[in-house]
C-alpha positions as CSV (number, residue, x, y, z in Angstrom):
1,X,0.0,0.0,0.0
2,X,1.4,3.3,-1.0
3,X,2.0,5.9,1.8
4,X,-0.7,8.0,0.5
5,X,-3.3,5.3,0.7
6,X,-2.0,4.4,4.0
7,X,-2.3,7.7,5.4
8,X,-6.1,7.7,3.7
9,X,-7.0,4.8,5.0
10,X,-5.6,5.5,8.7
11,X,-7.4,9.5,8.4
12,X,-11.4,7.2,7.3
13,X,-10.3,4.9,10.3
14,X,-10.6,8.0,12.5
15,X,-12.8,9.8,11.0
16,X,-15.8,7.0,11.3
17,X,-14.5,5.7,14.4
18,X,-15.1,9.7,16.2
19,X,-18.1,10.1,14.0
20,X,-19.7,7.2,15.9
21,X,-18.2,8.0,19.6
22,X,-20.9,7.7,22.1
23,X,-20.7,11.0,24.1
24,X,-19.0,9.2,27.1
25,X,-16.2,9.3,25.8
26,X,-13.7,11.1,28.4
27,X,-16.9,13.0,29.7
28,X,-16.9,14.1,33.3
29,X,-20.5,14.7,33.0
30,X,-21.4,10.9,32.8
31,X,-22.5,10.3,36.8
32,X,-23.9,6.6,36.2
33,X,-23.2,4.0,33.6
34,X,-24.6,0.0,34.3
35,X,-23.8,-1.9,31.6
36,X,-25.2,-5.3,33.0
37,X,-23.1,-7.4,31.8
38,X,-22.1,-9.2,35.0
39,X,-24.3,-12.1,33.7
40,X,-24.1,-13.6,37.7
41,X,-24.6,-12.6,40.8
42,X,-26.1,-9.5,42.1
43,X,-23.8,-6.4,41.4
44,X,-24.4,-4.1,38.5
45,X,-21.2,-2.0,38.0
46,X,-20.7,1.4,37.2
47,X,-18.5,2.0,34.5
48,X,-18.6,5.9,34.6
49,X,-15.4,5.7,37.0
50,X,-17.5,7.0,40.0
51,X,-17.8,3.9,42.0
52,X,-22.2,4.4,42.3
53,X,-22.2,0.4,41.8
54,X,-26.1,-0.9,42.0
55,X,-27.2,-4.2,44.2
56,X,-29.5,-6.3,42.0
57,X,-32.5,-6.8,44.6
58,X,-34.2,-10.4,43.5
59,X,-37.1,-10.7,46.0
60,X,-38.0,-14.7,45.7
61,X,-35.5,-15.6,42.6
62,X,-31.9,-14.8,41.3
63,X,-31.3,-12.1,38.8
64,X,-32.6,-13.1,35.5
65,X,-29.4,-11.9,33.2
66,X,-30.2,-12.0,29.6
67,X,-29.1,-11.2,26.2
68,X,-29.3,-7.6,26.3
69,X,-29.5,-5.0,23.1
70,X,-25.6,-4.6,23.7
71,X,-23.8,-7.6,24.8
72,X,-26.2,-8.4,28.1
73,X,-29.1,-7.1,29.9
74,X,-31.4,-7.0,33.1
75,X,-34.8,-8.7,32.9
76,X,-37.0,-7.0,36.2
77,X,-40.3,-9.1,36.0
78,X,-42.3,-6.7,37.4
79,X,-45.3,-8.7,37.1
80,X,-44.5,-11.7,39.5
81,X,-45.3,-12.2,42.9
82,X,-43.3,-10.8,44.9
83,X,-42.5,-7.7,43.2
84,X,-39.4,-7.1,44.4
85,X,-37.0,-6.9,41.6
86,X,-35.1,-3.9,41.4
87,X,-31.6,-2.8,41.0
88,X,-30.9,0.4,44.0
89,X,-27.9,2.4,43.5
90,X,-26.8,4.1,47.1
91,X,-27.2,7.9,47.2
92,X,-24.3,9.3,46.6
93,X,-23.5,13.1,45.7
94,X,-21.8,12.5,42.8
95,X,-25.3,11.4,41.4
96,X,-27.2,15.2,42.3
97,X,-27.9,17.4,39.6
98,X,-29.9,20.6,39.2
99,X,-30.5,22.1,36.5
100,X,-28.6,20.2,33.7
101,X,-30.0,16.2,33.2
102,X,-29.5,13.8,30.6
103,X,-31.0,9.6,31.6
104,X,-31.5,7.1,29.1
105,X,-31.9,3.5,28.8
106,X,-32.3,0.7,26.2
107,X,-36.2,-1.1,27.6
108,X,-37.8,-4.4,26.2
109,X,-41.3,-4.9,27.5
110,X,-42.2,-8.4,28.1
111,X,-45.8,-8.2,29.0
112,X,-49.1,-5.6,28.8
113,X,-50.4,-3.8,31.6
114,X,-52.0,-0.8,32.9
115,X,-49.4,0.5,35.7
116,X,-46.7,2.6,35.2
117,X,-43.5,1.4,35.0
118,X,-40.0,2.9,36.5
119,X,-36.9,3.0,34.5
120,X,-35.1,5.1,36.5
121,X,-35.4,7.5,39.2
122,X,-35.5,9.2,42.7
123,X,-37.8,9.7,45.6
124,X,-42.1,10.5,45.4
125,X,-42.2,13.9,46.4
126,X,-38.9,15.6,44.9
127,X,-36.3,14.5,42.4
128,X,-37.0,13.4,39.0
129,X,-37.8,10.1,37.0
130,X,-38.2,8.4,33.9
131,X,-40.8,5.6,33.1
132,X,-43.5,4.0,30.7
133,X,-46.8,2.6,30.5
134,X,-47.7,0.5,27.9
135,X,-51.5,0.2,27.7
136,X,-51.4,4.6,27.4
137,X,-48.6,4.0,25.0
138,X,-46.3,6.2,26.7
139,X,-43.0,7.4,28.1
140,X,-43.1,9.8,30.8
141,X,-40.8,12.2,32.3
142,X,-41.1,14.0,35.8
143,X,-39.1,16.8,37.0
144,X,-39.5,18.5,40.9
145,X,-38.6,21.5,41.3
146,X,-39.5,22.2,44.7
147,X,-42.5,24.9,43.5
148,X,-44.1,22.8,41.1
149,X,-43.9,19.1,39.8
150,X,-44.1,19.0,36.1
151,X,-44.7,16.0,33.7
152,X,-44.5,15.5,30.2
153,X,-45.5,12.5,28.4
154,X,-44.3,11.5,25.0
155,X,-47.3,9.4,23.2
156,X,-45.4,6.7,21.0
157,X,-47.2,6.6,17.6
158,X,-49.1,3.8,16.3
159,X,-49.3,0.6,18.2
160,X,-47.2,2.1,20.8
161,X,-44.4,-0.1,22.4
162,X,-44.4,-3.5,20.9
163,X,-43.7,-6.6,23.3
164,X,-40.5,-8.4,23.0
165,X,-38.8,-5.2,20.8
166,X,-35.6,-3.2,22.1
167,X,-36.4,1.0,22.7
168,X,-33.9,3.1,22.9
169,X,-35.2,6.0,25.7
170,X,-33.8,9.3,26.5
171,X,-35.1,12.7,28.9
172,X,-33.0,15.8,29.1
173,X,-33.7,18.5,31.4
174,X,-31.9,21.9,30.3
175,X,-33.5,24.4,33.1
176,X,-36.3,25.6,30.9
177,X,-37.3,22.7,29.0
178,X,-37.9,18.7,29.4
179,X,-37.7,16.8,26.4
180,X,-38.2,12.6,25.8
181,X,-36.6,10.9,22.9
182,X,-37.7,7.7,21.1
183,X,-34.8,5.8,19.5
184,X,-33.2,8.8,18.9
185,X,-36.0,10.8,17.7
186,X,-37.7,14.0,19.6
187,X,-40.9,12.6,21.1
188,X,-42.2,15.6,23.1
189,X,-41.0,18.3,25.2
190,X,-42.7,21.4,27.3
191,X,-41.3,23.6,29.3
192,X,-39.9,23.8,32.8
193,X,-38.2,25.9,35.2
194,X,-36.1,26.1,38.0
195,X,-33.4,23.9,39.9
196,X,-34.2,20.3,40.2
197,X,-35.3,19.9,43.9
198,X,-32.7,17.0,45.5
199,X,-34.3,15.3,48.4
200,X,-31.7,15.7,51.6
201,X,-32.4,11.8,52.9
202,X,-29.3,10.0,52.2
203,X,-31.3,7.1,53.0
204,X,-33.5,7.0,49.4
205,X,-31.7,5.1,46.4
206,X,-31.8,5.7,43.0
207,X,-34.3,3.1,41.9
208,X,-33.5,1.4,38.2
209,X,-36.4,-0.9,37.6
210,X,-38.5,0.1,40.3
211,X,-39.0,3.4,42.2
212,X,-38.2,4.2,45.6
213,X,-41.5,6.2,47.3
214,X,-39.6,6.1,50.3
215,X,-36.3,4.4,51.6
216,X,-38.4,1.3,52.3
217,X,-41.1,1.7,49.9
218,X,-40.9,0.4,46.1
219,X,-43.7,0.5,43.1
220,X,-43.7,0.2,39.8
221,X,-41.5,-2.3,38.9
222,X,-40.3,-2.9,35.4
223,X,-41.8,-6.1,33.4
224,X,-39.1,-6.3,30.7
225,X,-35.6,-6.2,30.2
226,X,-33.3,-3.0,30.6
227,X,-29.9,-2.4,29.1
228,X,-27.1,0.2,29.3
229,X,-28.4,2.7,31.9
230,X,-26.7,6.2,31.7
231,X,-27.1,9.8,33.4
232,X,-25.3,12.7,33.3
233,X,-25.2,16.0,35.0
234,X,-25.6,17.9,31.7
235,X,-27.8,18.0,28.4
236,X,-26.9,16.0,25.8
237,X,-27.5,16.9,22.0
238,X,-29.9,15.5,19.8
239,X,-26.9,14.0,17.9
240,X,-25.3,12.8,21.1
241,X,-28.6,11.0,21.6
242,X,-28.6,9.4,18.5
243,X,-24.9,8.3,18.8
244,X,-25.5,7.0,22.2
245,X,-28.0,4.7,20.7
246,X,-25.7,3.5,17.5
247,X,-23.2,3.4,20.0
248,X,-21.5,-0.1,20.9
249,X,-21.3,-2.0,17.5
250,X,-19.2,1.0,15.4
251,X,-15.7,-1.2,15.3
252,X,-17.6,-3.8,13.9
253,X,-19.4,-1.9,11.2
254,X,-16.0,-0.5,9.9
255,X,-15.1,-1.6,6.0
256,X,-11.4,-2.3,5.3
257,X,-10.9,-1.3,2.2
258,X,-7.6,-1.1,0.0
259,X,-9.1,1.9,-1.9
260,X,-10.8,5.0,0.0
């Protein structure tokens, strides 16, 4: 290969493979990262580098590990007696934000119902969260701000979410407007204002799966699988979004090619 093809070659390399970066990438921002790809027992690791490991929580069974829409996932089963299938993060104050919020997730629903269910989120009465409900055909987002708590739903088109199908899910919070995303696409947005109001007991997890009313209290668990579950403590673009979603499989889609 001549050295001018080479250096062609080696600049495309590059150029897709930072084209396709997920916005994680050496970002500071990214407070929570669980991959769930332990596939045993009942940690789910943070990979953001800020040590907010979750405990999978399994009620009357182990944690159902599956295959996952990157590499492996979670399957809650909110719909079995006892309920009680969760993943809790401790509190930690590397997980507050205020007025800058990006949380997304990759959700397959396994069943129908008519209760909401949590994807992830903090506390009744303050905090924010992010869940669905199938039967409205919805994603909903919930931001407290201490003088007001404002929701916006984003109505998925159609049929709404399809049993057994991988969603990619997304809710940024800017300060002055919420907004959901749908596999990469805008779904809704409205606006909001203020600092998101942080509740001051230590004792209330993050809930992934389910949601934490209380420290000792937990509802609407998840019937489905979740994958690659991510917040950060700023907004994330559009384009970010998307590239967090086509994120994970880029190496694999690159062509080697003599002639560029």
């Amino acid at each position: 290969m001549s050295s001018g093809r080479r250096f062609a070659c080696t600049t495309a390399l590059v150029a897709v493979a930072w084209l396709a970066a997920p916005a994680h990438a050496a970002d500071p921002d990214l407070l929570l990262w669980l991959k769930f790809d332990e596939t045993s027992g009942t940690l789910a690791a943070d990979a953001s580098g800020n040590g907010n490991n979750g405990t999978v929580v399994t009620g009357s069974g182990t944690p159902e590990w599956v295959a996952g829409r990157k590499a492996n996932a979670l399957e809650i089963d909110g719909l079995t007696e006892p309920r009680a299938r969760r993943v809790q993060v401790p509190w930690s104050s590397s997980l507050a934000v205020t007025n800058q919020l990006t949380a997304m997730s990759w959700i397959r629903l396994r069943a129908i119902d008519t209760y909401e269910h949590n994807i992830v989120g903090r506390s009744g009465s303050t905090d924010w969260r992010l869940l669905a409900k199938r039967s409205d055909k919805r994603i909903t987002f919930i931001v407290d701000t201490g003088s007001s708590r404002t929701t916006l739903n984003g109505f998925v088109p159609g049929a709404g979410l399809t049993v057994g199908v991988w969603y990619h899910v997304a809710a940024t919070y800017d300060g002055s407007r919420m907004r959901i995303y749908l596999n990469g696409a805008e779904l809704a947005n409205r606006s909001c204002s203020g600092n998101i109001q942080i509740s001051g007991n230590a004792s209330i997890p993050l809930g992934v799966g389910a949601f934490p009313r209380n420290a000792t209290t937990w509802e609407d668990d998840f019937p489905g699988a979740l994958d690659e579950v991510k917040i950060w403590k700023r907004v994330l673009t559009a384009a970010e979004i998307l590239a967090e979603m086509n994120a994970g499989s880029h190496l694999s889609r690159l062509q080697w090619r003599e002639n560029f």
